[in-house]
C-alpha positions as a printed Julia matrix, in Angstrom:
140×3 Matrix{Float64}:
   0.0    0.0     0.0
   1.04   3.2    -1.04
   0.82   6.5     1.61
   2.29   9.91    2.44
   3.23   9.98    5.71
   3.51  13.79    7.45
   5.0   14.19   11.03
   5.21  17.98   12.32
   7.93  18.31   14.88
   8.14  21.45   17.61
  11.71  21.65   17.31
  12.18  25.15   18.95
   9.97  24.08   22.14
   7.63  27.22   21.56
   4.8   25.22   21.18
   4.24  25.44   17.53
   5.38  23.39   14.57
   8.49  24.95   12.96
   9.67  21.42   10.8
   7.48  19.72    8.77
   8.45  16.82    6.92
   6.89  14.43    3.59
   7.26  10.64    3.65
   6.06   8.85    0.49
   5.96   5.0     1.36
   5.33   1.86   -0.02
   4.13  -0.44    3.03
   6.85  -0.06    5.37
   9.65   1.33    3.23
   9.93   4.98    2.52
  10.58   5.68   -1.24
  11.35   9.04   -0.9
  11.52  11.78    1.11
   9.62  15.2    -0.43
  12.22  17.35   -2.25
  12.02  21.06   -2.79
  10.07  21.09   -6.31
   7.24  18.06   -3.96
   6.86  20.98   -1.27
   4.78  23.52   -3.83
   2.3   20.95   -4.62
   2.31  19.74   -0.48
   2.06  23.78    0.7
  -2.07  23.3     0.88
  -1.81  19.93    2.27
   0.67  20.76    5.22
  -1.28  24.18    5.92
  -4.52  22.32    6.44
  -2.87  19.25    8.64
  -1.24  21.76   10.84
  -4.79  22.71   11.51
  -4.83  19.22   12.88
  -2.55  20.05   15.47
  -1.41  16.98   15.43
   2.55  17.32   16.12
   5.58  16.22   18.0
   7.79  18.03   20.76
  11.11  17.83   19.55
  11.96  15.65   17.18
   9.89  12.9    17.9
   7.93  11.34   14.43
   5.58   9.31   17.05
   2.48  11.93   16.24
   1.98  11.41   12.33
  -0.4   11.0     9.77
  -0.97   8.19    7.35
  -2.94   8.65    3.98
  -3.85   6.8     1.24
  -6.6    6.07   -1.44
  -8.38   3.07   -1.67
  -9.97   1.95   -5.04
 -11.35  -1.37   -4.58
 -13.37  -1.6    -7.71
  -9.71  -1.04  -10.08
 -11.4    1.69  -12.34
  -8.53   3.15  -11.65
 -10.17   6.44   -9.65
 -10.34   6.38   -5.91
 -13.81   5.64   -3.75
 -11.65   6.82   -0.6
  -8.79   8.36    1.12
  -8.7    7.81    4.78
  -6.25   9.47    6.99
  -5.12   7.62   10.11
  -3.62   9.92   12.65
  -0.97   7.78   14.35
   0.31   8.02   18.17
   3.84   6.01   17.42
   2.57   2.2    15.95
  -0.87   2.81   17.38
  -3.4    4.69   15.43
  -5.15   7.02   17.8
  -8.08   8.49   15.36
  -9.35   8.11   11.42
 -10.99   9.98    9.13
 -11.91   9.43    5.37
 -13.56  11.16    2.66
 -15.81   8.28    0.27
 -16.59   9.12   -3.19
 -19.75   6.97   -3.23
 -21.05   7.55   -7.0
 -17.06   7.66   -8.39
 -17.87  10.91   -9.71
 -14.59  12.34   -8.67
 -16.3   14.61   -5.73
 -16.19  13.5    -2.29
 -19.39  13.02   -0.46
 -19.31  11.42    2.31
 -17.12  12.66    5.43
 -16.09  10.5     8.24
 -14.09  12.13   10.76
 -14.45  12.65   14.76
 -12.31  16.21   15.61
  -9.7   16.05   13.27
  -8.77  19.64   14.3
  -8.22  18.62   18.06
 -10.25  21.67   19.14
 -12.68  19.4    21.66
 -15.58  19.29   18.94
 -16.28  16.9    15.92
 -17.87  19.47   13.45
 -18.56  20.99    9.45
 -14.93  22.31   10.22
 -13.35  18.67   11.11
 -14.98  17.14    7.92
 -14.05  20.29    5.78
 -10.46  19.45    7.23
 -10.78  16.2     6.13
 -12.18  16.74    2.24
  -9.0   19.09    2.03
  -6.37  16.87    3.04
  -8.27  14.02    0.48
  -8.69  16.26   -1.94
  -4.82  17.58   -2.03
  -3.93  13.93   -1.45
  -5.35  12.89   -5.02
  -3.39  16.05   -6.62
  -0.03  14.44   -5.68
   1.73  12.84   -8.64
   3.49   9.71   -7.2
């Protein structure tokens, strides 16, 4: 399975993320890391997960998210990316965005609070749909 794996580090200790790094994988083995001309097509992607606040102090990678498309019917065109939000090996939350028609347009959201802000709302699911839909826009 292929799946982008982002971990946002607070190296500084100030409480915020300063480093934010791109892990394409294939199953377990990291084909690449994101390169310069990757991070232009990630800057709407990383500005909505760090919305997530989902991050590390220091330089921990524990915190991270996973995500991937699924197309079980092999058209070709994804029904669903789900993003699992990861707490080292264990993954502490999901979310996913379902094409259910394979029209290309997401419209089903599944997500609790994505955004970590204490309520699972049309801003958690509009979180998720972003992250999906910047996802698919990523040439592998």
């Amino acid at each position: 399975m292929r799946y982008l794996k982002v971990i946002a580090q607070d190296v500084s200790g100030k409480g915020q993320v300063d480093t934010l790094h791109f892990r394409f994988h294939e199953d377990e083995y990291v084909l690449r890391e994101a390169i310069e001309t990757d991070r232009h097509r990630l800057k709407a992607l990383g500005k909505t997960y760090l919305k997530c606040a989902w991050f590390n102090a220091g330089g921990s990678e524990e915190r991270h998210l996973r995500i991937f498309a699924e197309n079980p019917t092999g058209d070709g065109t994804p029904e669903a990316v789900r993003l699992h939000f990861h707490e080292g090996p264990t993954i502490a939350y999901k979310a996913a965005a379902r094409d259910l028609d394979n029209d290309g347009e997401f419209e089903l959201m599944l997500s609790s609070d994505v955004d970590n802000d204490g309520r699972a709302d049309r801003t958690d699911r509009n979180r998720v749909r972003s992250l999906a839909r910047e996802y698919l826009k990523l040439d592998w």
